[in-house]
Structures are given as structure tokens and as C-alpha cells.
N, CA, C and O atoms as CSV, one atom per row, in Angstrom:
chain,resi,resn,atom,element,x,y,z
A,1,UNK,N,N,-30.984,-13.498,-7.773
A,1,UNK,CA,C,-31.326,-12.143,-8.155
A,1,UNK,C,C,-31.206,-11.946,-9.673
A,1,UNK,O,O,-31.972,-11.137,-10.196
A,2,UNK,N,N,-30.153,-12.732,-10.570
A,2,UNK,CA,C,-30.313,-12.591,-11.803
A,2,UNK,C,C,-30.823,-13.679,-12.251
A,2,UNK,O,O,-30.583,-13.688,-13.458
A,3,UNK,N,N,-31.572,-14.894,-11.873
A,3,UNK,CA,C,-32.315,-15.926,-12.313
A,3,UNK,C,C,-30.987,-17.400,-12.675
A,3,UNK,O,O,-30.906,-18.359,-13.443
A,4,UNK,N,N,-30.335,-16.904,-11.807
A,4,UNK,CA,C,-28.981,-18.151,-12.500
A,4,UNK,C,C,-29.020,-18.557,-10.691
A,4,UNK,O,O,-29.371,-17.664,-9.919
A,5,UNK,N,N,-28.702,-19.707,-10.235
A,5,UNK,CA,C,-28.861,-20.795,-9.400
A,5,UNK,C,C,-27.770,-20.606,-8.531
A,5,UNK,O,O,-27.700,-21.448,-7.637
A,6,UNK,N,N,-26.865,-19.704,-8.541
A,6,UNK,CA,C,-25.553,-19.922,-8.031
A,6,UNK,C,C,-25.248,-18.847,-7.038
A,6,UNK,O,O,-25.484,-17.684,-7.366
A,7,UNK,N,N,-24.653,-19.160,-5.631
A,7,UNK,CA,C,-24.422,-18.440,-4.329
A,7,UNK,C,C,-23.503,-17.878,-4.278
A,7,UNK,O,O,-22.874,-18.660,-3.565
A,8,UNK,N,N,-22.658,-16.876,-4.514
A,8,UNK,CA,C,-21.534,-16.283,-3.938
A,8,UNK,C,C,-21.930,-14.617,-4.059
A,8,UNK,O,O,-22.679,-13.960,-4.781
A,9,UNK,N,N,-20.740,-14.239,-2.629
A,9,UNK,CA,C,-20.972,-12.935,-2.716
A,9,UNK,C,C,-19.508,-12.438,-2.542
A,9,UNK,O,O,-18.780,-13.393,-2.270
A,10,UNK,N,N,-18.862,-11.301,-2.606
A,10,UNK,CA,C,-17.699,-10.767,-2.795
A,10,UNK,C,C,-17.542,-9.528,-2.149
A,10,UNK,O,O,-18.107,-8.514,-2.561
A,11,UNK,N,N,-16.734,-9.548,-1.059
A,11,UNK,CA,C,-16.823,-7.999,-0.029
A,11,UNK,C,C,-15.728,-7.702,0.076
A,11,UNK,O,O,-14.833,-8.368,-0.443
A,12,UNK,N,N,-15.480,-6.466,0.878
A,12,UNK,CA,C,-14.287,-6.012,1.151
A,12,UNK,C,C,-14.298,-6.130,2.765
A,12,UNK,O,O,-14.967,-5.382,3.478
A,13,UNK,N,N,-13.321,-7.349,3.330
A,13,UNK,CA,C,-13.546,-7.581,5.288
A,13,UNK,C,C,-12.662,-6.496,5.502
A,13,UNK,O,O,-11.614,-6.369,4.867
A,14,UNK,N,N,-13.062,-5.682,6.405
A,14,UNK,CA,C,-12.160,-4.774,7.146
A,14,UNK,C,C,-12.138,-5.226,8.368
A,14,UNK,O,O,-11.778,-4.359,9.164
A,15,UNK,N,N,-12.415,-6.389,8.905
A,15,UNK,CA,C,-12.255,-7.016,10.035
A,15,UNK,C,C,-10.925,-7.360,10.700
A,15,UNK,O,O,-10.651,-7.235,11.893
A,16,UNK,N,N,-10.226,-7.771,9.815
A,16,UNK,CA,C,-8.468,-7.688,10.262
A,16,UNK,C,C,-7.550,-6.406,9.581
A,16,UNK,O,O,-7.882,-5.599,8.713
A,17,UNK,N,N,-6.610,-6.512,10.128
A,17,UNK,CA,C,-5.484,-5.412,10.236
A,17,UNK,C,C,-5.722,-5.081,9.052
A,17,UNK,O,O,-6.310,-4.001,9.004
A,18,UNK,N,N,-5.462,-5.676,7.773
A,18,UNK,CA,C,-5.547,-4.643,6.728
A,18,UNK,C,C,-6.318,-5.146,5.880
A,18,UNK,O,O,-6.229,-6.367,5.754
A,19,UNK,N,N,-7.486,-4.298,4.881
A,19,UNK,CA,C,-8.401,-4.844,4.283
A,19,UNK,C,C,-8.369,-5.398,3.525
A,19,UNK,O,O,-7.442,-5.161,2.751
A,20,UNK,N,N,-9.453,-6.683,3.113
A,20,UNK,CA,C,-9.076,-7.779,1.980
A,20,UNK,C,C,-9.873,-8.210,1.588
A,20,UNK,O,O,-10.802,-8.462,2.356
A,21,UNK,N,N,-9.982,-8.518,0.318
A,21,UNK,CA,C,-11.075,-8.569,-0.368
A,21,UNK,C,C,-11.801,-10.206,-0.409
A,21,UNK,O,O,-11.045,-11.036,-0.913
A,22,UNK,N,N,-12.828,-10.616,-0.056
A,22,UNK,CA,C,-12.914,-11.576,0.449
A,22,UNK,C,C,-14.384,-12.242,-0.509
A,22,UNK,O,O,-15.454,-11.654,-0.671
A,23,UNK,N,N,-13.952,-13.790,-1.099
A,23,UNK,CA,C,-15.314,-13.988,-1.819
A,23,UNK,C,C,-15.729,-15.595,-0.873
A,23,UNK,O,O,-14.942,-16.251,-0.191
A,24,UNK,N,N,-17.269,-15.899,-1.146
A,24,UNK,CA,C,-17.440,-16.602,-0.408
A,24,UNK,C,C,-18.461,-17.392,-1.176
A,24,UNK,O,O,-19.618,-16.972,-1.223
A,25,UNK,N,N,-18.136,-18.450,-1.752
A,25,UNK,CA,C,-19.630,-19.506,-2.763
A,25,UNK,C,C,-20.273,-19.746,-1.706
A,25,UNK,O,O,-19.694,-19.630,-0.626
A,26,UNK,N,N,-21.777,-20.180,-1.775
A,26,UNK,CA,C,-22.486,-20.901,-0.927
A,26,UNK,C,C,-22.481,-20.313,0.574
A,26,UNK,O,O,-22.413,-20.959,1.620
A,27,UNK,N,N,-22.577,-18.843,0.394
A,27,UNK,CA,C,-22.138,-18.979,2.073
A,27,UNK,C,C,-23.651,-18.825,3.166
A,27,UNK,O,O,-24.405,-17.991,2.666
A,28,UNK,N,N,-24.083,-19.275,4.161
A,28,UNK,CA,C,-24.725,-19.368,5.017
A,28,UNK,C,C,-24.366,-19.117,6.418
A,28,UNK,O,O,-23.478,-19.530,7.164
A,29,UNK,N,N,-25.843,-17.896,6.581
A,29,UNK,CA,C,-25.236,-17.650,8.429
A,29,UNK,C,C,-26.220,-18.932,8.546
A,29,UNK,O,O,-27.214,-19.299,7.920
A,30,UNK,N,N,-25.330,-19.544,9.858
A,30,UNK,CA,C,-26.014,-20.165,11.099
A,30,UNK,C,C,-26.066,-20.088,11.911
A,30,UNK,O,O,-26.463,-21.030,12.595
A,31,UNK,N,N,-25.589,-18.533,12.618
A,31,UNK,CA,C,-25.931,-18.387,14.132
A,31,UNK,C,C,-25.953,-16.832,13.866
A,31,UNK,O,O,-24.986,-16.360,13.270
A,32,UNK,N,N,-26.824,-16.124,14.200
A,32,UNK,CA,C,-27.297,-14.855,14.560
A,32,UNK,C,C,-26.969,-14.530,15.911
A,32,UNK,O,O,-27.232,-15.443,16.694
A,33,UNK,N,N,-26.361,-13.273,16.535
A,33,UNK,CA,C,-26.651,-12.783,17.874
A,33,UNK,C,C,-26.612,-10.891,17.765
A,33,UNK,O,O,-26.107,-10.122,16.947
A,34,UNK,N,N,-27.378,-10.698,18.975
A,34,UNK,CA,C,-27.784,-9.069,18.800
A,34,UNK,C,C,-28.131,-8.460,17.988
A,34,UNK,O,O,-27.511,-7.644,17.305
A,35,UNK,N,N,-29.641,-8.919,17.938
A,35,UNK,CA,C,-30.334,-8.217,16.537
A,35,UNK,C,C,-30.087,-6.305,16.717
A,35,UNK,O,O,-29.958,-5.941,17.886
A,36,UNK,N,N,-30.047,-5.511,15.948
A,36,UNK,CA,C,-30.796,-4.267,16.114
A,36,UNK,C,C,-31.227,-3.783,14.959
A,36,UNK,O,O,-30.790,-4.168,13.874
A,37,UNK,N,N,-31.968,-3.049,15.079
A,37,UNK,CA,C,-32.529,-2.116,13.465
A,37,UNK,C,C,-32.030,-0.933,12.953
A,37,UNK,O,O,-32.202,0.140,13.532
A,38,UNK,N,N,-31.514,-1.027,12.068
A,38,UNK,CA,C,-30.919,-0.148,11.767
A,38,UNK,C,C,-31.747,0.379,9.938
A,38,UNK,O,O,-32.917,0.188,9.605
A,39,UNK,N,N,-30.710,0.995,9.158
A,39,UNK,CA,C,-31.099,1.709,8.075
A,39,UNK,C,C,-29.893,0.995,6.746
A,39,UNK,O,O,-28.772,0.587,7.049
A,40,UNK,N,N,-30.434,0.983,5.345
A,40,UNK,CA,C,-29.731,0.725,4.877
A,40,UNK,C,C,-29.820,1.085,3.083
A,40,UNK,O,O,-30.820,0.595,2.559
A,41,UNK,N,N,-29.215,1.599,2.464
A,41,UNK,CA,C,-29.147,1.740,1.454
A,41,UNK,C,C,-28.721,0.248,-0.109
A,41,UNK,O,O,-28.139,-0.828,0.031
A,42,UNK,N,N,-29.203,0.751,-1.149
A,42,UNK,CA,C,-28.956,-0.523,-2.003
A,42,UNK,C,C,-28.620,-0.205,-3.625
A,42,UNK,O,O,-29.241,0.685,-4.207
A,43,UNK,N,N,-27.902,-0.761,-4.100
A,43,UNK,CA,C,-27.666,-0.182,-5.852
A,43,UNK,C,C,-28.749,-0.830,-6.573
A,43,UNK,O,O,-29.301,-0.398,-7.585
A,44,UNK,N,N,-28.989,-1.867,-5.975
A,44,UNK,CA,C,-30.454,-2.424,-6.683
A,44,UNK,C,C,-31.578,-1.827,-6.426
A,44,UNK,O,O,-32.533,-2.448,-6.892
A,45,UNK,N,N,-31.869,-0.820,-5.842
A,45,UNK,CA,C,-33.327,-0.016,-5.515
A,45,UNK,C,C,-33.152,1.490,-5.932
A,45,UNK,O,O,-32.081,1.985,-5.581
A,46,UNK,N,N,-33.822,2.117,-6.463
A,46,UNK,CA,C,-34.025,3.738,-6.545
A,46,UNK,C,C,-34.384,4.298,-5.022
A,46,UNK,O,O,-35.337,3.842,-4.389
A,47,UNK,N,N,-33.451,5.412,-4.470
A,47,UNK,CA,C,-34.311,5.917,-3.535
A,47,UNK,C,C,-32.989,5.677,-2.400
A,47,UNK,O,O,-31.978,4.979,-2.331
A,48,UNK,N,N,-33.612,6.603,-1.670
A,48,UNK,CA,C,-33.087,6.380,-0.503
A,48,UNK,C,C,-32.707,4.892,0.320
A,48,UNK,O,O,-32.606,3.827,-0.289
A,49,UNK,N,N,-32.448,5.077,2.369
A,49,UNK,CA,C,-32.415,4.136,2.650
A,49,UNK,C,C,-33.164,3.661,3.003
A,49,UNK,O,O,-34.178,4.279,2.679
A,50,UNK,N,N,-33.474,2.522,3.749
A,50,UNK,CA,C,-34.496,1.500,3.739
A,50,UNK,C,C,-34.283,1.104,5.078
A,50,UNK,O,O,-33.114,0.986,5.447
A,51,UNK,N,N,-35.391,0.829,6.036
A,51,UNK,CA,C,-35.093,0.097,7.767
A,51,UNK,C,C,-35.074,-1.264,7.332
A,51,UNK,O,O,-35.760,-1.834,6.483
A,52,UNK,N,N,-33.993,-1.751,8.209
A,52,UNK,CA,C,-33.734,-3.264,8.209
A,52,UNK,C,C,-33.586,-3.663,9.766
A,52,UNK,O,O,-33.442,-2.856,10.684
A,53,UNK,N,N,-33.641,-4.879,9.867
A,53,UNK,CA,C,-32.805,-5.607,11.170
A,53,UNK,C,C,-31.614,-6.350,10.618
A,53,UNK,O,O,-31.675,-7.168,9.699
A,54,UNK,N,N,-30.593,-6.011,11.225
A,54,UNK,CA,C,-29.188,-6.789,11.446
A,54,UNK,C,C,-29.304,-7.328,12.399
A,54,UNK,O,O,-30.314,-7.327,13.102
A,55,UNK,N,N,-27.616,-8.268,12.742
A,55,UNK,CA,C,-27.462,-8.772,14.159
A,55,UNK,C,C,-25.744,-8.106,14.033
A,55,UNK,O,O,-24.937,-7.818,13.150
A,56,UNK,N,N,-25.832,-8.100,15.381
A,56,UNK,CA,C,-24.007,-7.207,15.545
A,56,UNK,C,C,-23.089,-8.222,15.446
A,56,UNK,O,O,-21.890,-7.946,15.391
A,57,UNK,N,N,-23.597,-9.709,15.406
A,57,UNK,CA,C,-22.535,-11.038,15.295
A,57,UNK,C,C,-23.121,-12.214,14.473
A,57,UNK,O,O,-24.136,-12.649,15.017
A,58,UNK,N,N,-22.792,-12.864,13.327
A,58,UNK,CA,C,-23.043,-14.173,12.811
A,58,UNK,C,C,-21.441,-15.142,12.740
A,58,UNK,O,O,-20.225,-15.015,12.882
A,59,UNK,N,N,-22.240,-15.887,12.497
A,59,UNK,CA,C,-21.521,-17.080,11.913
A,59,UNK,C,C,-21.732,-17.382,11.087
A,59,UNK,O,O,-22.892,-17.507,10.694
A,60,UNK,N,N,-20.109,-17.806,10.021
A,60,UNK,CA,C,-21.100,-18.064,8.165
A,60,UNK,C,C,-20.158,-19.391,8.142
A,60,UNK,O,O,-19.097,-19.674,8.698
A,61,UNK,N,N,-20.993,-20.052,7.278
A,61,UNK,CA,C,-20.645,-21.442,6.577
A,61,UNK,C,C,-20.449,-21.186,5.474
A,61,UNK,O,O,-21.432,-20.958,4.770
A,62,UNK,N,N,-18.899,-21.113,4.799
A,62,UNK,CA,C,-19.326,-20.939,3.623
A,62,UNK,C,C,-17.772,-21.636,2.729
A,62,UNK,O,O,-16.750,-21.944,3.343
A,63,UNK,N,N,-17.920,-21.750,1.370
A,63,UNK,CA,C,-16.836,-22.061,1.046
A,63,UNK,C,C,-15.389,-21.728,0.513
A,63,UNK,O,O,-15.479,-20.598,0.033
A,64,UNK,N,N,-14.286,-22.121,0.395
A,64,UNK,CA,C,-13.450,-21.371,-0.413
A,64,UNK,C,C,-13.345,-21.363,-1.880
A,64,UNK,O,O,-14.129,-22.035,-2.549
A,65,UNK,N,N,-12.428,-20.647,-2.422
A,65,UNK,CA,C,-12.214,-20.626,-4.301
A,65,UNK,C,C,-12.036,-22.300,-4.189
A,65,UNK,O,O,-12.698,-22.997,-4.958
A,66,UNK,N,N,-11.309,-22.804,-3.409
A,66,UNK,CA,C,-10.448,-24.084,-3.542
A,66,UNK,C,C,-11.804,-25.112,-2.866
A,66,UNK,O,O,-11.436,-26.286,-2.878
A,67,UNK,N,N,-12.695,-25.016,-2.514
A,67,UNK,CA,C,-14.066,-25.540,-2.553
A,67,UNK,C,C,-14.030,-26.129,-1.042
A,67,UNK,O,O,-14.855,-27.042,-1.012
A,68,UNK,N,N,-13.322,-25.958,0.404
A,68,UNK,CA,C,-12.865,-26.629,1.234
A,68,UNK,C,C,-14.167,-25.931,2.311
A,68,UNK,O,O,-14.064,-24.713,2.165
A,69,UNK,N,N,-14.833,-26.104,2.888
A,69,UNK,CA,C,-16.027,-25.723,4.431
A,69,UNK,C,C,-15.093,-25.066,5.094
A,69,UNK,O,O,-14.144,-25.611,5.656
A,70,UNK,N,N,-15.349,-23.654,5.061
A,70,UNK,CA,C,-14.957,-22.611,6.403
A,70,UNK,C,C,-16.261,-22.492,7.434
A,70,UNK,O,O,-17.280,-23.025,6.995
A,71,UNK,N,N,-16.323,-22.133,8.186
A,71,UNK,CA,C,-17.024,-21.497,9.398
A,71,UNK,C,C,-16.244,-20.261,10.150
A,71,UNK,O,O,-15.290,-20.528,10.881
A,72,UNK,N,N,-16.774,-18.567,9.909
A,72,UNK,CA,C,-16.068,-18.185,10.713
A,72,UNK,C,C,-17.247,-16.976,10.897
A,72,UNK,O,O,-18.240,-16.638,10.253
A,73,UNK,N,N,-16.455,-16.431,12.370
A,73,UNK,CA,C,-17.742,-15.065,13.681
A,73,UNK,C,C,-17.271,-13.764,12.802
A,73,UNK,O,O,-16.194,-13.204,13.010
A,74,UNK,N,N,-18.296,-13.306,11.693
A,74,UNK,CA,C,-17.926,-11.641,11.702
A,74,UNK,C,C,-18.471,-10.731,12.795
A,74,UNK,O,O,-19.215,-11.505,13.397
A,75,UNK,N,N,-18.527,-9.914,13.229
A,75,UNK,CA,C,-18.745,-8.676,13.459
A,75,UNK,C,C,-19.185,-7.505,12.847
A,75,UNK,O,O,-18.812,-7.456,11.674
A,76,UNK,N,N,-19.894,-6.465,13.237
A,76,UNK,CA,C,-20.304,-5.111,13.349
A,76,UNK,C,C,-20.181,-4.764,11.722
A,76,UNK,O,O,-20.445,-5.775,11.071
A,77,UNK,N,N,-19.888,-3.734,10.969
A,77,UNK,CA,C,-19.668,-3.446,9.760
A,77,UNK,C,C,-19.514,-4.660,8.402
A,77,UNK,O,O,-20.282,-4.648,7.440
A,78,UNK,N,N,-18.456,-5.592,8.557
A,78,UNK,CA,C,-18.417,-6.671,7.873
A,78,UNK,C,C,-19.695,-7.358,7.722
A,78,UNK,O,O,-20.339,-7.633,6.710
A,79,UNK,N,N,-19.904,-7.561,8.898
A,79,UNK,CA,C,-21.430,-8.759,9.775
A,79,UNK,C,C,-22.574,-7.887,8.545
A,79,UNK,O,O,-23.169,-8.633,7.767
A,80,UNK,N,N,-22.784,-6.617,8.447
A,80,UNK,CA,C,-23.867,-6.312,8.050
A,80,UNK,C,C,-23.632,-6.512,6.504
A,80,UNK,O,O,-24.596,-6.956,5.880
A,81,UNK,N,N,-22.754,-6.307,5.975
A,81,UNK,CA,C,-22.117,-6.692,4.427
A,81,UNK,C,C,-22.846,-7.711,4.255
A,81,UNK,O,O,-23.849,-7.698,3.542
A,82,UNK,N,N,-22.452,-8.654,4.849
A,82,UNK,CA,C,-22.374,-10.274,4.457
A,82,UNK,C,C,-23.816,-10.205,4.763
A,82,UNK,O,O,-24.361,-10.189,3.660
A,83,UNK,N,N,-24.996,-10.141,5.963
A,83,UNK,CA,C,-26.125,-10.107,5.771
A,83,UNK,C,C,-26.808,-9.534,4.635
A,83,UNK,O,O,-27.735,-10.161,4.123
A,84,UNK,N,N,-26.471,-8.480,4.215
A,84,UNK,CA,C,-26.867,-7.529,3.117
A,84,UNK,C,C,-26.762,-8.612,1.851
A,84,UNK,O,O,-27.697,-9.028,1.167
A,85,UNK,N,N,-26.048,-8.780,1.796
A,85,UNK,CA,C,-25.112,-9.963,0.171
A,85,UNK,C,C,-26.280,-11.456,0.654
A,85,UNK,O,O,-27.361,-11.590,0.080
A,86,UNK,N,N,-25.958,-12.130,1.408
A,86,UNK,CA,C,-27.073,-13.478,1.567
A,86,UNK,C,C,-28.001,-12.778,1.284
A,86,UNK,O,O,-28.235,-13.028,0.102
A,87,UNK,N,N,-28.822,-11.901,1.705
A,87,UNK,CA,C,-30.270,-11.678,1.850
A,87,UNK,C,C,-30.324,-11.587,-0.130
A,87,UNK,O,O,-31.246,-12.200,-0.668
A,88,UNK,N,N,-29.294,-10.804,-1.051
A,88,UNK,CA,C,-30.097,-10.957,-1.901
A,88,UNK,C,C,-29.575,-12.368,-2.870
A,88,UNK,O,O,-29.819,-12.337,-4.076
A,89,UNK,N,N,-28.935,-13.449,-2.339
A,89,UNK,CA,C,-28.532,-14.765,-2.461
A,89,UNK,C,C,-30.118,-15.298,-2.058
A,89,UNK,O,O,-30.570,-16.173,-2.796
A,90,UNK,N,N,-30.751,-14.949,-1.235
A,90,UNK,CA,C,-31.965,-15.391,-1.156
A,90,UNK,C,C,-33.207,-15.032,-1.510
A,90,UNK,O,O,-34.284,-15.545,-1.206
A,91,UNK,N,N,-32.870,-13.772,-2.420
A,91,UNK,CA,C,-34.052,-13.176,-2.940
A,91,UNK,C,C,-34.455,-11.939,-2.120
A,91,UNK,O,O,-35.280,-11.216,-2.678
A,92,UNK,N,N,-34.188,-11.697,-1.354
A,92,UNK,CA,C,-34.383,-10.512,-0.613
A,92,UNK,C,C,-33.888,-9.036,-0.497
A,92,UNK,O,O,-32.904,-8.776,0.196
A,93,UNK,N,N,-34.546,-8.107,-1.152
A,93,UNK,CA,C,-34.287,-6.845,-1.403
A,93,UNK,C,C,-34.971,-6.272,-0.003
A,93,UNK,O,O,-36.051,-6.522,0.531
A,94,UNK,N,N,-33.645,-5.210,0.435
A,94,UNK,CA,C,-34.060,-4.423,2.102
A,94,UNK,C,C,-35.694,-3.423,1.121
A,94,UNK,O,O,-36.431,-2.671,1.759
């Protein structure tokens, strides 16, 4: 998205007990389940929100600060973060 070669994205997981701020180089879903469509807003676009498809569950491959292969299942709110963040790791504005 800024013309530099390099994958990471940086969220806040509210997936466990207390929230934490979570960064991820290189990260890749490889398993999608329960697509639905939903709506979504962006700091990179003027304007309102925008229809997208999510899935309510992935799986990401991705790495740590310390450079070691995680694999782990987000969920619902998080799940759509992390889709949101790859998509523009891949060039993709909702």
C-alpha cells in the first residue's frame, strides 16, 4: 500500500481475557470458514462504509517479532481486523 515490499499488520486482539496488542510480519489466512457480507469502513478512503465479505473464522500463518511460524483460529471481530489488514497487505482497498 505504500510501495515498500514488506507484510505486517498491527491490531488490537480482544479475543482473550484482556486486550493485547498484537503484531504479525508476513501473516497469511489459510483457511476461511462462514463467509457473510457485511459493511465496512476505512481511514484510507473518503466516505462512508463500504459492503464487503468476511468469514466468521480463519486461520493465519504468520510470524513472530522473534521470526518463529505461528498458526492460530481467530474469530468474529478480531477475524475481521486481520482480514481487513491482509487485504490491504495485498493491495486491496474494501
Amino acid at each position: 500500500m505504500i510501495g515498500v515490499r514488506k507484510r505486517i499488520i498491527a491490531f488490537l486482539d480482544e479475543s482473550g481475557r484482556a486486550p493485547t496488542y498484537t503484531v504479525m510480519p508476513n501473516p497469511e489466512i489459510i483457511k476461511k470458514d462462514g463467509a457473510y457480507n457485511t459493511e465496512e469502513g476505512c481511514l484510507s478512503l473518503l466516505g462512508g462504509s463500504r459492503p464487503c465479505k468476511r468469514y466468521k473464522s480463519i486461520k493465519v500463518k504468520y510470524q513472530t517479532l522473534e521470526l518463529q511460524t505461528c498458526i492460530k483460529t481467530y474469530t468474529g471481530w478480531t477475524a475481521q481486523i486481520i482480514q481487513h489488514e491482509v487485504d490491504h497487505c495485498d493491495g486491496v482497498l474494501i
